[in-house]
mmJSON file of the N, C-alpha and C atoms, coordinates in Angstrom:
{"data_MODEL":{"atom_site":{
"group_PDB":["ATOM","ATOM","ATOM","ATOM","ATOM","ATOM","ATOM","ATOM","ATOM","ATOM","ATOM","ATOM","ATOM","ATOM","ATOM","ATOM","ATOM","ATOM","ATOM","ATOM","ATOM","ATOM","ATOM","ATOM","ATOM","ATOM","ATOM","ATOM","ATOM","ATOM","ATOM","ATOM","ATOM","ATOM","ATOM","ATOM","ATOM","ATOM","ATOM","ATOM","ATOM","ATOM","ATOM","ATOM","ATOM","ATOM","ATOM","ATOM","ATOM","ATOM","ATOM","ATOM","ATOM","ATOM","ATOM","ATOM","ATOM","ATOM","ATOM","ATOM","ATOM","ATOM","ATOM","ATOM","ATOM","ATOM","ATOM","ATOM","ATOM","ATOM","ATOM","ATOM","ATOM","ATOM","ATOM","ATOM","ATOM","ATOM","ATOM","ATOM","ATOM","ATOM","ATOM","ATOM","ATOM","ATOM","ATOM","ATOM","ATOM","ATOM","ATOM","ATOM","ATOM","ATOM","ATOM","ATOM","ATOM","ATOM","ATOM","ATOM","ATOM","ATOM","ATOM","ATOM","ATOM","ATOM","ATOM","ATOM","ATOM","ATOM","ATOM","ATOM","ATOM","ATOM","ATOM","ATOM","ATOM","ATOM","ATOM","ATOM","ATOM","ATOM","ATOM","ATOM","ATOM","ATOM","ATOM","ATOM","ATOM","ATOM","ATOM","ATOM","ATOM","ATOM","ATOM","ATOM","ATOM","ATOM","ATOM","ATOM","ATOM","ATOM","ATOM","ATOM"],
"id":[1,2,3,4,5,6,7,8,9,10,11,12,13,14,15,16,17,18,19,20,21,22,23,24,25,26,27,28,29,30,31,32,33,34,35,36,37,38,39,40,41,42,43,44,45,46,47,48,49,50,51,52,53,54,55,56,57,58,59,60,61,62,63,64,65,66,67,68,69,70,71,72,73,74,75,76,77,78,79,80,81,82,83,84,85,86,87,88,89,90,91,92,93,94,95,96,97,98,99,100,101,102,103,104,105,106,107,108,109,110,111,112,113,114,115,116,117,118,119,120,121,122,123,124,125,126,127,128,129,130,131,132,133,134,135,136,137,138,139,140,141,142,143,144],
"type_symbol":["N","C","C","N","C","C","N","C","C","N","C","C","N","C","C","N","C","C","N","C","C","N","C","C","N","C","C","N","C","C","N","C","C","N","C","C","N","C","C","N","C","C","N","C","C","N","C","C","N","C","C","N","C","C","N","C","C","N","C","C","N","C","C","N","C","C","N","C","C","N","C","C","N","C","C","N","C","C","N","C","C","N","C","C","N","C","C","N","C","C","N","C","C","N","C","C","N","C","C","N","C","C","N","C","C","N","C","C","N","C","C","N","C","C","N","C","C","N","C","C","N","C","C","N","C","C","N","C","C","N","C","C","N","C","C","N","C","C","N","C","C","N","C","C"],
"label_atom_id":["N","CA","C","N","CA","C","N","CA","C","N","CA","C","N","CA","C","N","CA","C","N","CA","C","N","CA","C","N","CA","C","N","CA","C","N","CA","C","N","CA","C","N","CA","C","N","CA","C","N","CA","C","N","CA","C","N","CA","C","N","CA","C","N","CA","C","N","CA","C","N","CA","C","N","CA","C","N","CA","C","N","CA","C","N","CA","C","N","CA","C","N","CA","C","N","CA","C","N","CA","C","N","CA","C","N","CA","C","N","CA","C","N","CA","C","N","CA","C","N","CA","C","N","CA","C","N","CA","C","N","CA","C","N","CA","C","N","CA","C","N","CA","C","N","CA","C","N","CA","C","N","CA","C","N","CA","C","N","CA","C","N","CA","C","N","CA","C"],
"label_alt_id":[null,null,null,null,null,null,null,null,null,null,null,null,null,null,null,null,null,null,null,null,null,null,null,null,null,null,null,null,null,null,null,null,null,null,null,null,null,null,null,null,null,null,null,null,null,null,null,null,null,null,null,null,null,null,null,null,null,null,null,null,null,null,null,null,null,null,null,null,null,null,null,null,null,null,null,null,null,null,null,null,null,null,null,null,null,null,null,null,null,null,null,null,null,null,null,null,null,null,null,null,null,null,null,null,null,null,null,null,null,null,null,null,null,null,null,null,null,null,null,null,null,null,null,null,null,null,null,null,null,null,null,null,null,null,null,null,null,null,null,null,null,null,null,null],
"label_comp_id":["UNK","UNK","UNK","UNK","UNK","UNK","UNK","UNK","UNK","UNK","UNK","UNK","UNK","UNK","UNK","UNK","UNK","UNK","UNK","UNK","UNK","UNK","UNK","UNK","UNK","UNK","UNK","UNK","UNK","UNK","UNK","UNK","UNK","UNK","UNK","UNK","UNK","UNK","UNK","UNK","UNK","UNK","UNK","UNK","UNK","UNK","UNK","UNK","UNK","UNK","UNK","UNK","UNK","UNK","UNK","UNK","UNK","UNK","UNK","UNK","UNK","UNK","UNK","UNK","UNK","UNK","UNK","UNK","UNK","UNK","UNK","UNK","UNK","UNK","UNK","UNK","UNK","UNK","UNK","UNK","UNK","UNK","UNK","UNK","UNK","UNK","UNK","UNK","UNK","UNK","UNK","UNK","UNK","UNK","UNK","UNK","UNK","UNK","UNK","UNK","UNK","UNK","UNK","UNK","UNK","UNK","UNK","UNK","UNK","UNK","UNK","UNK","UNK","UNK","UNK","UNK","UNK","UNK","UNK","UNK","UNK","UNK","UNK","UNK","UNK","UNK","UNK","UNK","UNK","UNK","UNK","UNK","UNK","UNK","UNK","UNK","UNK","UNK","UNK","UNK","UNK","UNK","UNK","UNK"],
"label_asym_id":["A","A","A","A","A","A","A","A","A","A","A","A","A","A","A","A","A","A","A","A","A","A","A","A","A","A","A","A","A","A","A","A","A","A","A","A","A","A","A","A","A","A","A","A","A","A","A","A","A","A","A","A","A","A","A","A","A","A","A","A","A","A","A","A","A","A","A","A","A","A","A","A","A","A","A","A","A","A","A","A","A","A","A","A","A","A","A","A","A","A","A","A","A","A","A","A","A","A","A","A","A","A","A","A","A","A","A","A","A","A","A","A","A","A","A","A","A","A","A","A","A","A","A","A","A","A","A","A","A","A","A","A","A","A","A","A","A","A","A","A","A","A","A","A"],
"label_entity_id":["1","1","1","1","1","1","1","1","1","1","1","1","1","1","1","1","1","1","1","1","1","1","1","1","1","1","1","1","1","1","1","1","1","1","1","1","1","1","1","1","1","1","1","1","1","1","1","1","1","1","1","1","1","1","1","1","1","1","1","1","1","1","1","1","1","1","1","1","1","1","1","1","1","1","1","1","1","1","1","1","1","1","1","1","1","1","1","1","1","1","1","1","1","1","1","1","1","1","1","1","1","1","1","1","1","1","1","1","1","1","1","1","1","1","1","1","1","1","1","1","1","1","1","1","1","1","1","1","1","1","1","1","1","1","1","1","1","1","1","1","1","1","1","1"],
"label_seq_id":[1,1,1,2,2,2,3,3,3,4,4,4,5,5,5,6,6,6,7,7,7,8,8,8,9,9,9,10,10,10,11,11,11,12,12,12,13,13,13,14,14,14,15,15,15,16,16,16,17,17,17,18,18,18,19,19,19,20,20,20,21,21,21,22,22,22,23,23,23,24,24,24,25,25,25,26,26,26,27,27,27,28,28,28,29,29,29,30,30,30,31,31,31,32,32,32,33,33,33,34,34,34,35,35,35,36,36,36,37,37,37,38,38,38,39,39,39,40,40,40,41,41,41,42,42,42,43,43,43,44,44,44,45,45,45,46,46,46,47,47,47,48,48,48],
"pdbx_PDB_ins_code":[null,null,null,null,null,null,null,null,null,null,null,null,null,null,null,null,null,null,null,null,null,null,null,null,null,null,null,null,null,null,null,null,null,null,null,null,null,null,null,null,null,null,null,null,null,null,null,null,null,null,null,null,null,null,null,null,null,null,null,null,null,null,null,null,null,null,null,null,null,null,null,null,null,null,null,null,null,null,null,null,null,null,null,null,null,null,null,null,null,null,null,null,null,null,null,null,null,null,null,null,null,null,null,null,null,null,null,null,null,null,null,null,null,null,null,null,null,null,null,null,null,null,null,null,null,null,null,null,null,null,null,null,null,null,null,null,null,null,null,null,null,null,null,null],
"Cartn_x":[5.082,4.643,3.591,3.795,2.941,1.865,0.538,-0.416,-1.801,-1.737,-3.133,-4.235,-4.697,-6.09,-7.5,-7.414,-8.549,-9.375,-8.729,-9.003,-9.74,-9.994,-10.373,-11.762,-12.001,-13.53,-13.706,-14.665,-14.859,-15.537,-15.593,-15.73,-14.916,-13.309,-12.34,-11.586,-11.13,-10.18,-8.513,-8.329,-7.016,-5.784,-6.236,-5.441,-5.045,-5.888,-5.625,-4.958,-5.501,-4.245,-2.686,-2.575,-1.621,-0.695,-1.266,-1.274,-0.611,-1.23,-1.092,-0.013,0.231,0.926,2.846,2.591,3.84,4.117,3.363,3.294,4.345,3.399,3.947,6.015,5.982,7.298,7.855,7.522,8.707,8.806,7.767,7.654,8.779,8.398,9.624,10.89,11.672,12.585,13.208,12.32,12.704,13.034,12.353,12.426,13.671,13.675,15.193,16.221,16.432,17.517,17.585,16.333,16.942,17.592,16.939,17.006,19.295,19.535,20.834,21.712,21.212,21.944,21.866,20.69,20.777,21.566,21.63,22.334,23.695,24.477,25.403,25.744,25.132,25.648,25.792,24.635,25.007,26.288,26.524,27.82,29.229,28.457,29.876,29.862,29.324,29.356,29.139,28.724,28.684,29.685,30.458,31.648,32.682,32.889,34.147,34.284],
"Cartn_y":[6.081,4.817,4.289,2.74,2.352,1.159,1.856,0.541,0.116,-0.929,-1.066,-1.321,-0.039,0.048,-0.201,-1.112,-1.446,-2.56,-2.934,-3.92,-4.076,-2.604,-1.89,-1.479,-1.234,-0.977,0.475,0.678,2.172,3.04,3.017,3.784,4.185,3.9,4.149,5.212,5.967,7.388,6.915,6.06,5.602,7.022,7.982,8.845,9.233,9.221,10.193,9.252,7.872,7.061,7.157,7.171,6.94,8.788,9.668,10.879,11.003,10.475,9.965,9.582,7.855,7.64,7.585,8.964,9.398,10.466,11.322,12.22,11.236,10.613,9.376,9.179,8.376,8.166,9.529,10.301,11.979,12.23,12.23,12.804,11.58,10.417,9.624,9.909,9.863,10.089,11.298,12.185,13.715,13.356,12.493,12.259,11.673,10.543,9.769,10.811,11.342,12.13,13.036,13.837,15.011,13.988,12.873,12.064,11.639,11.364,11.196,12.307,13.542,14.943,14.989,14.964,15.288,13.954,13.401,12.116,12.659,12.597,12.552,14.378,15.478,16.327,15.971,15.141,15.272,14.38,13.464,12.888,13.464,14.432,14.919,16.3,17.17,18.142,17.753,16.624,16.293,15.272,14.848,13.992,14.564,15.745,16.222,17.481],
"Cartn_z":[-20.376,-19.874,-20.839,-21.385,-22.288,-21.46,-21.432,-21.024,-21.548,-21.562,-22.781,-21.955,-21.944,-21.154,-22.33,-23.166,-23.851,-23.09,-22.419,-21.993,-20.092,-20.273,-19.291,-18.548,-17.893,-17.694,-18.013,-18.794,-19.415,-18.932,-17.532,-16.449,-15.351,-15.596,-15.338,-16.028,-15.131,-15.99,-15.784,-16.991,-17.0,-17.527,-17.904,-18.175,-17.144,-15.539,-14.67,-13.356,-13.442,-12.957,-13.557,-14.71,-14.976,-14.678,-14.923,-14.291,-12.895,-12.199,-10.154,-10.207,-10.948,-10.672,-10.978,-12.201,-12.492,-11.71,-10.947,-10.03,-8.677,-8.387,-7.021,-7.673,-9.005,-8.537,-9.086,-9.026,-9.339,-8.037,-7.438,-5.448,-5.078,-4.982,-4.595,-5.285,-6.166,-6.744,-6.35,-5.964,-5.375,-3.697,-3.494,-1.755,-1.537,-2.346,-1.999,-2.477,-3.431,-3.427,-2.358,-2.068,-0.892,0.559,0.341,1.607,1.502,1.005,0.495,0.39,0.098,0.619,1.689,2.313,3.749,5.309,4.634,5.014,4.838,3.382,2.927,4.007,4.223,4.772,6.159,6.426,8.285,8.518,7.777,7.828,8.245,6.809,6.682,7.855,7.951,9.19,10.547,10.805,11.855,12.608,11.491,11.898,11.906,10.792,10.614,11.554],
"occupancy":[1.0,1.0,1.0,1.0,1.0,1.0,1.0,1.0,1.0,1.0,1.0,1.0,1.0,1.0,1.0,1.0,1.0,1.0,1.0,1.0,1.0,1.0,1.0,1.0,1.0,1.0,1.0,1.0,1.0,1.0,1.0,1.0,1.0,1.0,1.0,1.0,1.0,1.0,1.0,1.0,1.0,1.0,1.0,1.0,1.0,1.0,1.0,1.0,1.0,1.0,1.0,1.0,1.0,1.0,1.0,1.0,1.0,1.0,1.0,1.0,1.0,1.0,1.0,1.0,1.0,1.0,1.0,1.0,1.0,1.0,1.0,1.0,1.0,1.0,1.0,1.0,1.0,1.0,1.0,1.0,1.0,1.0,1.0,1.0,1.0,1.0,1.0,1.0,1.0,1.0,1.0,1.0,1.0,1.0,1.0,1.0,1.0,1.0,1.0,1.0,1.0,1.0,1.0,1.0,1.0,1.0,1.0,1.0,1.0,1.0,1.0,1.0,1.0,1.0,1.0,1.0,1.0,1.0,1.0,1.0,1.0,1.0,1.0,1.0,1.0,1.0,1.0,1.0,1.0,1.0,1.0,1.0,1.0,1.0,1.0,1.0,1.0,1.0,1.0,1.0,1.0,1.0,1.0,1.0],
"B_iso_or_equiv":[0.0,0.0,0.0,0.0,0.0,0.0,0.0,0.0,0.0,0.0,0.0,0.0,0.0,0.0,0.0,0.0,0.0,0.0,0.0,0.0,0.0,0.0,0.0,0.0,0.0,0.0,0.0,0.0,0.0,0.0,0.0,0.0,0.0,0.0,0.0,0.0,0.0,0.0,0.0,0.0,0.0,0.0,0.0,0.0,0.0,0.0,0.0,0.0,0.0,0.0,0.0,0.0,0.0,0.0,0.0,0.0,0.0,0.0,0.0,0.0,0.0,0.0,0.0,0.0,0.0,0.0,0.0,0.0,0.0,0.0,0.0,0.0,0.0,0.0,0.0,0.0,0.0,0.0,0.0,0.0,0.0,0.0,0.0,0.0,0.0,0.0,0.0,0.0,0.0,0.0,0.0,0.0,0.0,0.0,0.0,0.0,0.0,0.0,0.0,0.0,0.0,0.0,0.0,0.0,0.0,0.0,0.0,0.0,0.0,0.0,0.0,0.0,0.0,0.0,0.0,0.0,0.0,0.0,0.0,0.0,0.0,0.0,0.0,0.0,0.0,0.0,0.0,0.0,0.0,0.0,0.0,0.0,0.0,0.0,0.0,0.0,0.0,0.0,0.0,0.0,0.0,0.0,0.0,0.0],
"pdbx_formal_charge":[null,null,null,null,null,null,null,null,null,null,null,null,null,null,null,null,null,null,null,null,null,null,null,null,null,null,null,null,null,null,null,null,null,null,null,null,null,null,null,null,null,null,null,null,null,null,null,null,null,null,null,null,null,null,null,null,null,null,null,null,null,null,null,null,null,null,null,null,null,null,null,null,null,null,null,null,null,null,null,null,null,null,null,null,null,null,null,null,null,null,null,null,null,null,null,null,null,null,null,null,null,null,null,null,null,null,null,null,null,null,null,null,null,null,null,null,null,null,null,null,null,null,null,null,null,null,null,null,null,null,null,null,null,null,null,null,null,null,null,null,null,null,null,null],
"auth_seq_id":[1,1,1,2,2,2,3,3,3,4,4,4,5,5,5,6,6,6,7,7,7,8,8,8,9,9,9,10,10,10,11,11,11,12,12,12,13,13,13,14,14,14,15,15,15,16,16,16,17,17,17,18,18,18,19,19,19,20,20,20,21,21,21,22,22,22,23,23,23,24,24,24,25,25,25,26,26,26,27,27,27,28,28,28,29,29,29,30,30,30,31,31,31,32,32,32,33,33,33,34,34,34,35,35,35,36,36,36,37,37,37,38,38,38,39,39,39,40,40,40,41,41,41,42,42,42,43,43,43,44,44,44,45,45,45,46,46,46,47,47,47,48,48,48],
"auth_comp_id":["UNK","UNK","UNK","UNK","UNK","UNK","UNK","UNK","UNK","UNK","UNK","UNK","UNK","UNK","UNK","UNK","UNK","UNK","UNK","UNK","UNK","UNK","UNK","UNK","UNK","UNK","UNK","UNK","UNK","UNK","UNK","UNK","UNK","UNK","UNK","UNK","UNK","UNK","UNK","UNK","UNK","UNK","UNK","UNK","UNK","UNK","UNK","UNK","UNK","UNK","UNK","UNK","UNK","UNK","UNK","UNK","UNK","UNK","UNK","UNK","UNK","UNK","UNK","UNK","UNK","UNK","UNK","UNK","UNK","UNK","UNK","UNK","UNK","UNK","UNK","UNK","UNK","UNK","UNK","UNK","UNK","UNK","UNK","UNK","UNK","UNK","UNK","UNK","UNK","UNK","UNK","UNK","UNK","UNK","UNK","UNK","UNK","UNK","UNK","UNK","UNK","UNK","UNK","UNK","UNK","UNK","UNK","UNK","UNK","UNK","UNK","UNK","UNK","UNK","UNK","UNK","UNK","UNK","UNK","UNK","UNK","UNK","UNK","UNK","UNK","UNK","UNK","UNK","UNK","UNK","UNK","UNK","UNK","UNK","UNK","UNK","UNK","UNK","UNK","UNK","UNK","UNK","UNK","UNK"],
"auth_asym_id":["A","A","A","A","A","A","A","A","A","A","A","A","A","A","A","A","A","A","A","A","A","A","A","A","A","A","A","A","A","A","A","A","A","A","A","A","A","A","A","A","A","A","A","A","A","A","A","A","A","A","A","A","A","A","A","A","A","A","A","A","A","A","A","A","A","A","A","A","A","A","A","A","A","A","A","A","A","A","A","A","A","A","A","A","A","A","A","A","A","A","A","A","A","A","A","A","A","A","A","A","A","A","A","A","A","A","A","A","A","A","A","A","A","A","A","A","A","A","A","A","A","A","A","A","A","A","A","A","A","A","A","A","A","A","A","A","A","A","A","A","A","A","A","A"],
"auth_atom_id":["N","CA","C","N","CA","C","N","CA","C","N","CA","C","N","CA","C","N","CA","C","N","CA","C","N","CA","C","N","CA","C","N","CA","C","N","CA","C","N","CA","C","N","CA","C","N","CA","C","N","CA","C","N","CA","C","N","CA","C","N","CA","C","N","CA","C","N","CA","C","N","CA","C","N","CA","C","N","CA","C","N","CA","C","N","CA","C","N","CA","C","N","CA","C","N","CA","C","N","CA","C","N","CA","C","N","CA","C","N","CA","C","N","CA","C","N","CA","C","N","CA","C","N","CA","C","N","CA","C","N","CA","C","N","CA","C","N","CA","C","N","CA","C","N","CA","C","N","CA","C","N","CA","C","N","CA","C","N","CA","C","N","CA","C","N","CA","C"],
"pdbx_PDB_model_num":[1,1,1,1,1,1,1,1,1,1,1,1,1,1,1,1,1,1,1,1,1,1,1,1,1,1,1,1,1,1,1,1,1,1,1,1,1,1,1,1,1,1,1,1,1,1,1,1,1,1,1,1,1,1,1,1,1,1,1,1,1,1,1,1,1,1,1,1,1,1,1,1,1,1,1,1,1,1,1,1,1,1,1,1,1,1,1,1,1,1,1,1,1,1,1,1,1,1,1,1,1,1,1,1,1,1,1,1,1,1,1,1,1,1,1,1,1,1,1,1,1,1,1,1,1,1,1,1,1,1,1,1,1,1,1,1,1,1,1,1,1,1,1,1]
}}}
């Protein structure tokens, strides 16, 4: 991720936002997929 934090207040830890918030979308990205297996199984075992 490219962001130009020069322009920043230099009492901000932009390394560790940007840290957070690649953490945040891996946890999401991990959520929606399990969320779509577990969908996609109850479908299917519970219909068939």
């Amino acid at each position: 991720m490219s962001i130009d934090t020069s322009k920043g207040h230099k009492a901000m830890d932009y390394p560790e936002h940007v840290r957070t918030y690649s953490g945040f979308i891996q946890l999401t990205k991990i959520t929606i997929i399990s969320l779509v297996i577990l969908l996609s199984g109850m479908a299917y075992f519970l219909v068939h």
